[in-house]
N, C-alpha and C positions, 0 to 999 in steps of 0.2 A: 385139108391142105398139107401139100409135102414137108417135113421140117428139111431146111437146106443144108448144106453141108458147110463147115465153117469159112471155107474161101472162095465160096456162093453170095456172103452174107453185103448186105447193100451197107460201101463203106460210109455213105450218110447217117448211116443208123449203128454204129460201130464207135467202140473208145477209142483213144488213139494213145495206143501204149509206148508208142516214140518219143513221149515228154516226159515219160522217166528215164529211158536208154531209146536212143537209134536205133541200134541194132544189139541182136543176140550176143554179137563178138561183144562189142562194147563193155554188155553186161559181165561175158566172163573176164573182161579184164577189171572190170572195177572189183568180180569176185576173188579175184587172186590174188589182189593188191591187200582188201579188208581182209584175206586168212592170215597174209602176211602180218598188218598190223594187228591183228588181234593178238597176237603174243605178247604184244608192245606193253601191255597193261597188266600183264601177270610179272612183270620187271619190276613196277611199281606197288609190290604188295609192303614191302619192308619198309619203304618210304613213304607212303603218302599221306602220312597224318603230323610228318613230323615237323611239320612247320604250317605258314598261311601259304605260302608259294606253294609246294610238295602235293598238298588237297587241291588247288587250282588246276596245277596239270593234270592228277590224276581226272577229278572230274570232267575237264574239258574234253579230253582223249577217253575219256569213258562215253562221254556223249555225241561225241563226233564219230566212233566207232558203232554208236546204236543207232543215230541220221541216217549213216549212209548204211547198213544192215539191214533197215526198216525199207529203203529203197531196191533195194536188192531181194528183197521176200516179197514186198509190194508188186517187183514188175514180174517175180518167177510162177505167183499163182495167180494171178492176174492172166498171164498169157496160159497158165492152165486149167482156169476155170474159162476160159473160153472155148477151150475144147480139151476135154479130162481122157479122151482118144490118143493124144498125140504122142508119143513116149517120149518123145526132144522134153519138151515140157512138163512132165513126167518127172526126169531125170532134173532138169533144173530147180524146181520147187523141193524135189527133193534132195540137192543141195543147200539150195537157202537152208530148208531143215538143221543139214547136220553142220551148220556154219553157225547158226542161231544156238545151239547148244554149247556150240564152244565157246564161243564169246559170253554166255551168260555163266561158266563153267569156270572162264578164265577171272570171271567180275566176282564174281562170287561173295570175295573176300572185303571186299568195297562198305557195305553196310556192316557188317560184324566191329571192321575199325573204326568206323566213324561213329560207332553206338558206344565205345568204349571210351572215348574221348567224352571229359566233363563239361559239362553244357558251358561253364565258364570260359573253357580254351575254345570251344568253335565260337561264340560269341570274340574273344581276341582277335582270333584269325580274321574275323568278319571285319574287325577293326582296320585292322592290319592291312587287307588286300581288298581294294574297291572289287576287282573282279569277281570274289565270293557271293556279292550280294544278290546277284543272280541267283544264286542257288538257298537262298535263306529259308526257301517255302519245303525245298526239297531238303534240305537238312534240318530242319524243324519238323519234318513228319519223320524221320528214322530217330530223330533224337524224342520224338512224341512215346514214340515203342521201346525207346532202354529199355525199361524193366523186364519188357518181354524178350530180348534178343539174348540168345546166350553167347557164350564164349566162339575164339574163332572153331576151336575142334570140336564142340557140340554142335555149330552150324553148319559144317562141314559134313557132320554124322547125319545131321537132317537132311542135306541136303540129296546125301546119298540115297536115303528112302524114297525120293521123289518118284522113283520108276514101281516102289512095291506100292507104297499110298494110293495109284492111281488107279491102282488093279479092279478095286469095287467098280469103277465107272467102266474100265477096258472091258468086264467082264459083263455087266452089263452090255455093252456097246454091242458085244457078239452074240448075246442071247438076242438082242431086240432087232439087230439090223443081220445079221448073218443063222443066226440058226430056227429063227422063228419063221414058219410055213401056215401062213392062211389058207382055210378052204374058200373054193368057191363055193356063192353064193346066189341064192336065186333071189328076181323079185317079185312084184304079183301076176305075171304071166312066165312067169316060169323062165325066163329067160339067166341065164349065169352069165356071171360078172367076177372077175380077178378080183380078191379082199390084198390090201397092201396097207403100209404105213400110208403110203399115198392116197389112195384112192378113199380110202376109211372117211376120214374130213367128207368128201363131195358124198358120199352115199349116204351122212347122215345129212346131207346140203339137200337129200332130193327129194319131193313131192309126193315119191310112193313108198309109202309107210312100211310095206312089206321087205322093201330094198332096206331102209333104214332099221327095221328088225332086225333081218337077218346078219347085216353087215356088225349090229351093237353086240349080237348073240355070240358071233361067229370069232370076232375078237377078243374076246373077255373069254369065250371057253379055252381058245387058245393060250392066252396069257395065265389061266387058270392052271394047266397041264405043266407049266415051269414054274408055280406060286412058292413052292420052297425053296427051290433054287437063286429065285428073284430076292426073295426075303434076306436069306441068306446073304444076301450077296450087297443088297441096302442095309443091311443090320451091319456089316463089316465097315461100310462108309461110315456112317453113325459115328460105329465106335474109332474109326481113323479119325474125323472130327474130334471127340472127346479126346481123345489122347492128346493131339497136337497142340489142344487148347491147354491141356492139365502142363503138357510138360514147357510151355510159352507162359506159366502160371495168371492164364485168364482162368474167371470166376464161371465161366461156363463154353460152350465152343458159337454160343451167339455173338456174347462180345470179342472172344476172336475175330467172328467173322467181318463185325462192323465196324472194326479198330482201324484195318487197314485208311478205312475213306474219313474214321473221324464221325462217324454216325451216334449217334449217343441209342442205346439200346430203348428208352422210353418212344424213339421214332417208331420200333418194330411196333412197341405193344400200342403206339396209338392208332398204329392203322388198323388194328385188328378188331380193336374197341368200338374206334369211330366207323367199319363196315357192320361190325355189328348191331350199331345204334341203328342203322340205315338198313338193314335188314325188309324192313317192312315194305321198302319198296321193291324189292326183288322177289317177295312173295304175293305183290300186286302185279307184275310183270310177269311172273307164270301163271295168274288166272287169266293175265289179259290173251298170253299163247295158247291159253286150252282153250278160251272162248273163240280166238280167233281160228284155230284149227278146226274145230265142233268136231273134237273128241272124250267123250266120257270118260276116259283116264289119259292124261296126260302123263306120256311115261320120258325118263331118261335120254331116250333114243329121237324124241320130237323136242329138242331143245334148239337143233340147228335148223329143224324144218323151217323153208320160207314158208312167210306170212304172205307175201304181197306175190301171186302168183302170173303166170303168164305176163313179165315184163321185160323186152326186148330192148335195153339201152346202150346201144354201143357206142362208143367214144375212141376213135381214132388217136393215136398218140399227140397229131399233131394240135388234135383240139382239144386233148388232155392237159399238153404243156400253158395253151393258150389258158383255161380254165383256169389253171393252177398258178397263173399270173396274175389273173384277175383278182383271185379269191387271197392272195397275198399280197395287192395293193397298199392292203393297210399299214402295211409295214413298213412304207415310204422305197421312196428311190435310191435309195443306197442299198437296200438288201432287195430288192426286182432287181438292179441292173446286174448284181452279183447272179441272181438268178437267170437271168437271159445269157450273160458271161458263161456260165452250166450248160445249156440249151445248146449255144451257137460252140461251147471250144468244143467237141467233142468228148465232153466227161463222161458221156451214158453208153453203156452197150445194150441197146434196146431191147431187141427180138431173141423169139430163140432159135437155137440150129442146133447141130447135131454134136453129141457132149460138152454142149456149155453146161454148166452147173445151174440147177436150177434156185428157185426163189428169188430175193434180189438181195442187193448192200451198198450200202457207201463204203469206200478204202481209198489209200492214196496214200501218199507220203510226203513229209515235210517238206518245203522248199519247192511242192512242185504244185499242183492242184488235185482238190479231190476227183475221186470216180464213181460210177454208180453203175452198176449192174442191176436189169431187168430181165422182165420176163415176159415182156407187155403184150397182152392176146387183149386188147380194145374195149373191157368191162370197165362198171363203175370203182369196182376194186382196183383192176391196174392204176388207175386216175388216183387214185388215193394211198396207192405206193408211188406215184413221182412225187409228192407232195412229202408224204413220209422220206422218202430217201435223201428228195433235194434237202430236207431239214437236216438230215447228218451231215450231209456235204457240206451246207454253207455253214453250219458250226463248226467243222472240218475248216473251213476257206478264213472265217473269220479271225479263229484264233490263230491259223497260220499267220495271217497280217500283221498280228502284234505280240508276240509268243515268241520266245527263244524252244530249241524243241523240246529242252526239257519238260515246259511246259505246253506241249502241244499235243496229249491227248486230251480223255474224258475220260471221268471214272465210270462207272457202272449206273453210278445214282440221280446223274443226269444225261447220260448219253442219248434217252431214249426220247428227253423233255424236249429238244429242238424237232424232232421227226415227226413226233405228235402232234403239239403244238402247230405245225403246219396241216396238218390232218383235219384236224379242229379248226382253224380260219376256212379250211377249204370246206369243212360239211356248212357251218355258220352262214357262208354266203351262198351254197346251193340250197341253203332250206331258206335263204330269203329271195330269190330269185327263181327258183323253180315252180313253176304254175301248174305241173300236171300233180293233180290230188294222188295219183299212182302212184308215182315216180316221190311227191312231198311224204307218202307213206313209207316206201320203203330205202328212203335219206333218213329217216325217224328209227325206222328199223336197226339199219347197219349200224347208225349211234349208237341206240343203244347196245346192243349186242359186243358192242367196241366193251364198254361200260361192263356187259355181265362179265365177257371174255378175260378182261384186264382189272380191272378193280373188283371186281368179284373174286373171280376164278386164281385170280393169282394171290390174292389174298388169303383164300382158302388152303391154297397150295403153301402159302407161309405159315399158315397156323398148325396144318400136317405136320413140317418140319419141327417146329416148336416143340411140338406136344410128341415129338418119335424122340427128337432128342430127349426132352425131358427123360422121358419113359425109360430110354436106357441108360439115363450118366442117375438115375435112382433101380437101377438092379435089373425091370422090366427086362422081359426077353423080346425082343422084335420078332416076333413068330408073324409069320403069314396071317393066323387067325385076330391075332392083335391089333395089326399094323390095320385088317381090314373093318373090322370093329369099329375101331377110330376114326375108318376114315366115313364109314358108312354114319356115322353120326353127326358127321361133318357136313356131308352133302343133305341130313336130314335139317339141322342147324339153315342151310346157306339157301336151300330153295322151296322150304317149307310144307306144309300140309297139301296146296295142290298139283303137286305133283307124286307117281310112285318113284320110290327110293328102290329100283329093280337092285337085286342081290349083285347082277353082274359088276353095277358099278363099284361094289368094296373092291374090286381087286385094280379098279382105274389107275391106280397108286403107282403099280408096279409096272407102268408104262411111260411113266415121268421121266424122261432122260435128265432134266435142272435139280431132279433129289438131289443126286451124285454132287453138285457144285453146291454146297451147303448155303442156305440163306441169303441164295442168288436173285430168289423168282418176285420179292415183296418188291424190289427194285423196281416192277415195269408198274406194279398200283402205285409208288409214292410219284414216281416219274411223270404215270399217268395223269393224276390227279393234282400234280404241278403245271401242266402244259395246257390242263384244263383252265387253270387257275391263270396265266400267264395269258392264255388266249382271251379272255372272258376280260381282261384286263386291259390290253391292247385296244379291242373292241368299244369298251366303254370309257377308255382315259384319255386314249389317244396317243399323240405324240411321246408326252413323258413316260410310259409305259413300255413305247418303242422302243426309246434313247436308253430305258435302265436294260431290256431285252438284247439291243444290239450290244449293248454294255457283258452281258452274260456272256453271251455268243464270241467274246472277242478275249475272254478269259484263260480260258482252257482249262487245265488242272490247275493253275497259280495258285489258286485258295482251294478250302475244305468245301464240299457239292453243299452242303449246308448252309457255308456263309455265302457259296456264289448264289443259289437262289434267292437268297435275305438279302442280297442285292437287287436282282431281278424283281424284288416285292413280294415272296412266296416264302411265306416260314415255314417250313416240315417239321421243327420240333411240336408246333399244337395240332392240333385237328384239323383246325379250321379248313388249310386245302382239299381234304379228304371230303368232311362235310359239305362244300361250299362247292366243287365235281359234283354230290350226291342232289344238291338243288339240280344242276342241270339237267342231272339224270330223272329226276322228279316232274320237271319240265316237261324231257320229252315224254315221258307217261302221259302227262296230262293231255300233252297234244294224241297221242296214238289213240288214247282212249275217246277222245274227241270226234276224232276221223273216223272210227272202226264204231262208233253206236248205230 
């Protein structure tokens, strides 16, 4: 099928970017106006602490200045990720850019003064001026990091490094996505096939083993021929990590990293614990793949192979949406009709056409309604990306409802729990509804692999991180041979005796673009394995489960991701969510191994 060209594209199936701005003009006058007032705040550096009034305006014109910013970047790559061809949009996105730098350039100074003020005097002011009380959650998290925040001219010195600090990951970025050249690749009839970041995923997706070889072999010797470089170059992050933590005087660059959301570090190490107690079932789950593949070594390379072969399920967007209404009935009528409200305003850009961006996302901006970008080609998977996306959106829609903006994002540590979470009602109800034993096999399938993918794999990927930092804030050198050592024991640890542990996988490491963002990736197991918990909850509570869920969902950032889930009914400081995922994950074994004797 032809891809269309983007003003081809059927406007039925298209977002409608006119409910951020009308038109293009529109946007650059609202853009000229915010360059203008952004100056407006660097006026107020000398004053704004020195009373309860002086902090009111500063913060309000700080945050009416990032509203209307965030709409302004919102609608500029929004129009160019719909087509990344167009230079107009091009140019505008890259505006937003260097508009967003100033503004954060000019604010700069905003936390340094409010950190240096005695927790007694912001409590006064809070006395003082009802309109502060607004911001009590958001001055209680900068005044949480005093000890860590330095002076204004040391913040200032920091903030300067911002451009050298990033360089591990920039340098990165150009070795993985610009200077690295795969060969091609044959499969059992000899036929080649382009190796890419892209296409790598579906060849290890595909049936013929020879394809899957070649593609595991051909990537990993390539990434092997840059391994010092790589190293080199993760070994510098690391140590920018340790530094920034030593000189912010944290006790390691972990609890830096989890200070920001308020995460108490015993969260990392129980998820590590509690995967590893559970171990056993993922070392049942690769003899159940070798039995079901009937291969006599199960190697690295047949991890993504399907199981369930020759099934032809295609699902139309339109009966996608439908599905995905169904299977989120249980959620009551206030969060469907929010959903149908999605469906029918035009928040989705469906299909693809020529330079849209690919994969998908929810975004949008305060004051207006979320958006969702797709990619939808009629698979069981598209169907369970509406489901996943519409979950950010209406966490998006709901906190907008009741949220001043300050508090209208999400942090990292739950961002991921509303997406999920719909994911999982949606598998829930096609594995009770669905009668073809083919089809109930490989719903069982994707589950689980959800489960290795995510609460495994990424868990592993956090204990990587753990154990590099260690390694070097105690002297270790991050040598390539090190770094692979560790990892190749990891992967020995995570999928056990029946599988080979092929040599190519020690260098898997050095293809992780989330190293770079330090004790980023444990976020999508805790996430994971809360949305499990939350769904499974829904399911069997009912209503009250709903009412504390819709409760979550209407939050936003207002509290720490820790106390909004202990609202929700999910405590992440013990195991229990971790474990209590790992049942269901247990489940579906039982069932697959049921089905597959």
């Amino acid at each position: 099928m032809k891809i269309p060209e983007r003003k081809d594209a059927d406007k039925k199936y298209t977002w409608r970017t006119e409910d951020l701005f009308a038109t293009d003009e529109i946007w650059e006058q609202h853009y000229n106006e915010l360059d203008k007032k952004a100056g407006k705040i660097e006026e107020l550096q000398n004053t704004c602490t020195k009373d309860a009034a002086s902090l009111l305006e500063c913060l309000k014109l700080y945050n009416d200045i990032c509203e209307e910013l965030d709409r302004i970047y919102v609608y500029a790559y929004m129009k160019f990720h719909e087509d990344s061809t167009n230079s107009k949009y091009q140019q505008l996105s890259g505006k937003a850019d260097t508009l967003a730098v100033k503004i954060m350039s000019a604010s700069s100074f905003i936390v340094p003064k409010i950190s240096s003020l005695p927790a007694d005097t912001i409590k006064t002011y809070m006395n003082e001026c009802d309109g502060l009380k607004i911001y009590e959650h958001f001055l209680d998290s900068i005044l949480r990091q005093k000890e860590h925040t330095l002076s204004e001219a040391e913040e200032k010195i920091l903030a300067a490094t911002d451009e050298i600090s990033s360089a591990p990951q920039t340098i990165f970025t150009m070795i993985n996505e610009a200077d690295m050249e795969f060969p091609l690749i044959k499969d059992s009839e000899g036929n080649e096939h382009s190796l890419s970041h892209g296409t790598y995923v579906s060849y290890l997706e595909s049936s013929d083993r020879t394809l899957r070889k070649n593609a595991f072999d051909a990537l990993y010797e390539t990434y092997l021929k840059q391994k010092n470089t790589i190293a080199a170059t993760y070994n510098a992050s690391v140590k920018k990590d340790i530094f920034y933590s030593n000189i912010r005087k944290y006790s390691s660059a972990l609890e830096s990293a989890l200070e920001d959301d308020n995460i108490p570090i015993p969260v990392y190490d129980q998820l590590i614990n509690a995967v590893h107690e559970s171990l056993p079932l993922m070392y049942r789950y690769v003899e159940l793949r070798k039995k079901l593949l009937g291969v006599d070594e199960l190697h690295m390379y047949d991890l993504y192979a399907p199981l369930v072969q020759d099934i032809d399920w295609k699902i139309p967007f339109e009966e996608a949406k439908a599905t995905v209404k169904k299977a989120l009935s249980v959620m009551g009528k206030e969060y469907t009709d929010a959903l149908q409200l999605g469906f029918d305003g035009s928040w989705i850009d469906v299909y693809e056409n020529k330079g849209k961006r690919s994969g998908a996302y929810s975004w949008g901006a305060f004051g207006g309604h979320p958006y969702v970008l797709l990619n939808h080609n009629d698979t069981v998977n598209s169907m369970f990306t509406v489901a996943h996306e519409m979950g950010h959106a209406l966490h998006s829609y709901f906190t907008w409802k009741k949220q001043p903006f300050v508090y209208s994002g999400h942090k990292i540590f739950v961002a991921e729990v509303a997406s999920t979470c719909n994911e999982a009602l949606l598998m829930e109800y096609l594995l009770k509804t669905e009668t073809d034993s083919k089809k109930q096999l490989y719903l069982i399938n994707y589950f689980m692999e959800q489960f290795r993918g995510t609460l495994f794999r990424q868990t592993m990927f956090a204990e990587f991180e753990k154990k590099a930092h260690e390694m070097s804030a105690n002297g270790v050198p991050l040598t390539c041979e090190n770094l692979s050592a560790m990892y190749h024991d990891l992967n020995k640890l995570y999928f056990g005796d029946s599988i080979v542990v092929d040599d190519y996988i020690d260098i898997e490491w050095a293809r992780i673009p989330h190293f770079y963002n330090a004790y980023y990736v444990y976020q999508y197991a805790t996430g994971y394995s809360a949305a499990i918990a939350l769904s499974r909850g829904i399911l069997n509570e009912g209503q009250p489960a709903v009412d504390r869920y819709l409760d979550f969902l209407s939050k936003g950032s207002s509290e720490y991701s820790i106390d909004l889930l202990k609202g929700a009914g999910v405590d992440m400081t013990s195991e229990k969510p971790v474990l209590d995922a790992m049942k269901v994950f247990s489940e579906l074994l039982d069932k697959m191994e049921k089905l597959t004797k």
